[in-house]
C-alpha positions, 0 to 999 in steps of 0.5 A: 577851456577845461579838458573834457576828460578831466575828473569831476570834483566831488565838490565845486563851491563857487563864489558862495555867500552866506548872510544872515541879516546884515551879518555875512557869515561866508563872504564870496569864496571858492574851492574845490574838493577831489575824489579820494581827497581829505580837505580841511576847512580851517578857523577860529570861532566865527570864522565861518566854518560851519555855514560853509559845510551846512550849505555844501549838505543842504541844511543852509540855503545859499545866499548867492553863488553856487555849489555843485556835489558829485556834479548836482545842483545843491539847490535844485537836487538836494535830496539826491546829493544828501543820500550819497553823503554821510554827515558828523555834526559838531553835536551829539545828536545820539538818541539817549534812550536807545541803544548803540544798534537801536539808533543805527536803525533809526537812522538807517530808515532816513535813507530807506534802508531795511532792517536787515541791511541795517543791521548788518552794516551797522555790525560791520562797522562797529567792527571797524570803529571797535565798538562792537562790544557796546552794541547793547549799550545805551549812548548815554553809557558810553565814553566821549571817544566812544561817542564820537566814533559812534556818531561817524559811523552812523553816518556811514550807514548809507555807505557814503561817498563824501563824509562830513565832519564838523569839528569831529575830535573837539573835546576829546581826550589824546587817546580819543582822537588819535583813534579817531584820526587812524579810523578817518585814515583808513577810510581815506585809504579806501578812496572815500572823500572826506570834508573836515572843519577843525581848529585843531592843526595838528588834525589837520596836518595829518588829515588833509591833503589839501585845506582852506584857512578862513577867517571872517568869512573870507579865505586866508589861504590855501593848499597843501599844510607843507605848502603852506608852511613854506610859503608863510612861515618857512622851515625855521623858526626863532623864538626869542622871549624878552628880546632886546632892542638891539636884536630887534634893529639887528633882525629889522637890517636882516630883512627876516619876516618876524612877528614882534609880540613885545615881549616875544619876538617870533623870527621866520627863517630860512637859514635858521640854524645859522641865524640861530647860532648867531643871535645866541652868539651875539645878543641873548643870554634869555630863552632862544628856540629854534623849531620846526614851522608848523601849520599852527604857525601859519594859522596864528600868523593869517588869523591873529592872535587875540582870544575869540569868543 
């Protein structure tokens, strides 16, 4: 029995599916997202990504299961739920004959908000995302980065406690998303909740304190990106490309988790500056690395490695 005083999680998603037809795009699955927390929800195309947080906002219907937002029903107080969200999809969905300021308004009238509030908010945050030099602009003249900045902080109008973004930095250019990922830094610092899909696992690493990794509608895996990497990989790994046979029989008798790719073979290793020093030692005069395990390590390692489409 749970503690009465516990928190309350700003998202509680249980048991939920999502089908289309004969195709389960989200098939049974759990998980919840603290106050303050940033969450990651991660997977290849297809994975089922964005038919999870399209229900979670109450643009999808649940299948089965259920998902409860600040404590409420997704299915029975939707509209409650989705005015104390902010929500960035994938797409740009900036209208492209107005304004930077003109679409803040636009948007702001969704939730009521008149327009000298609007304006104001929309000044304050084009501030904080330093657009305020574009205010002016049309969308149509502004950069991809810029774009992408803007689309979060037009969701943030309603001044939200929980933001959505879906894929918020695909397509941008290093810059870009370093700047947005100190932005999405800033507001986790100011104790807003945050819902991130990414394929990116360098975004995530940084970003979230706590992730899913999904695959085929189902979760792979879960919890923090060092305990992830910890449990999947561990600290080291060896990369050996062209191995030969006898280093191959050599790691099988080590007992060693390993990947063997035919023409590379991927070692996870506990005591990888020993192992290392080792099979340089005895076996390969070709390509052998050691490097630090990384959440891109456990993805490809849970989700495989083949071209998605």
């Amino acid at each position: 029995m749970s503690d009465i005083n516990e928190p309350q999680p700003v998202i509680d998603a249980r048991n939920i599916k999502k089908s289309f037809g004969a195709f389960t795009a989200v098939d049974d699955i759990s998980f919840s997202v603290d106050k303050g927390m940033c969450f990651g929800i991660l997977g290849p195309n297809g994975a089922g990504k964005t038919s999870t947080i399209r229900m979670i906002y109450g643009f999808s219907p649940l299948t089965s299961g259920d998902i409860f937002v600040f404590g409420l029903d997704i299915k029975k107080l939707h509209r409650k739920i989705k005015a104390r969200i902010g929500v960035c999809q994938q797409d740009n969905t900036l209208d492209p004959d107005l304004t930077v300021m003109q679409n803040f308004e636009v948007f702001a009238r969704y939730f009521n908000i008149d327009r000298k509030t609007a304006l104001e908010r929309a000044s304050s945050l084009l501030k904080f995302f330093a657009l305020e030099q574009r205010r002016d602009a049309r969308a149509t003249e502004l950069s991809g980065g810029m774009v992408r900045r803007l689309v979060i902080a037009r969701a943030l109008i309603n001044q939200p406690e929980l933001l959505i973004l879906d894929e918020p930095t695909t397509g941008l250019d290093p810059q870009s998303r370093h700047q947005v990922w100190e932005k999405l830094e800033s507001l986790k610092k100011q104790g807003m909740t945050i819902l991130l899909t990414t394929h990116y696992m360098d975004e995530a690493a940084r970003l979230c304190d706590n992730l899913v990794i999904m695959d085929h509608g189902k979760i792979l895996a879960q919890g923090s990106p060092q305990s992830l990497i910890s449990e999947y990989t561990g600290e080291n790994i060896i990369e050996v490309a062209e191995p030969e046979d006898n280093l191959r029989t050599f790691s099988r008798e080590k007992k060693v988790r390993q990947e063997d790719l035919g023409h590379r073979l991927i070692i996870y290793a506990e005591n990888g500056p020993e192992l290392y020093q080792e099979i340089c030692g005895r076996f390969t005069h070709k390509s052998c690395i050691l490097r630090s395990a990384t959440l891109e390590d456990v993805f490809l390692k849970l989700t495989g490695r083949e071209l998605r489409e």
